[in-house]
N, C-alpha and C positions, 0 to 999 in steps of 0.2 A: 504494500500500500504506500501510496506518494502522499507528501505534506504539500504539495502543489495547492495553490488556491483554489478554491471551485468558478468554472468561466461563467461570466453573463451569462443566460438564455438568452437566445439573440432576440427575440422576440420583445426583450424587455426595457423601457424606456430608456434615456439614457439618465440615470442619477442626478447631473447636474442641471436636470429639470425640475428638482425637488430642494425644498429646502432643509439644511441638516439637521434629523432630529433629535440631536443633543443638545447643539445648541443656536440654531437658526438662522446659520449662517446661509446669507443668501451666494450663489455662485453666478461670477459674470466674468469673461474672457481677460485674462491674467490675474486670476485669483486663484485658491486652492482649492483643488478640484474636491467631487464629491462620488461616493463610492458606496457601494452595495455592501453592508456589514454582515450578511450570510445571504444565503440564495435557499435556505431552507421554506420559504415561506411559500403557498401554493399560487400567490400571485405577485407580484411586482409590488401595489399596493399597499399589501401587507410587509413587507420587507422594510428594516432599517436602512433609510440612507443616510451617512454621515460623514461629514468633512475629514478632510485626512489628519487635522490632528484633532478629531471627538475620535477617529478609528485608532490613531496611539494612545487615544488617554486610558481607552476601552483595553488594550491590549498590554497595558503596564501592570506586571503584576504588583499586587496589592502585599501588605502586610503583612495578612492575616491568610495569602493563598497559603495552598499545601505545597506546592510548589517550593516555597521559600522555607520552607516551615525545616528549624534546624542549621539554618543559612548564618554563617557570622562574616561578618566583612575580616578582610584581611590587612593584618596590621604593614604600614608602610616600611 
């Protein structure tokens, strides 16, 4: 199994016709664009669009993930 992104459905609008629903950022030609946060959803509609940095903020592990859990920084 590949960690490859999952592509658009071609069928489905393009993102940067939506405004970002983290935080409402509008998108207009030389700004940061906007993206499709899963493609799980059964229509376009339903799907999170979010600017590219509501999609790193979303993608920062947190604190309290398990992920990190046991994690100690390393001394310089």
């Amino acid at each position: 199994m590949t960690d490859a992104p999952a592509a658009r459905p071609d069928d489905w609008p393009d993102p940067n016709d939506r405004t970002c629903d983290d935080c409402g950022h509008v998108w207009f030609a030389g700004e940061r664009r906007h993206e499709y946060a899963t493609f799980e959803a059964a229509r376009p509609e339903e799907a999170d669009v979010v600017c590219v940095l509501c999609r790193r903020q979303r993608e920062r592990p947190r604190a309290d993930d398990e992920r990190w859990s046991g994690w100690e920084p390393q001394s310089p």
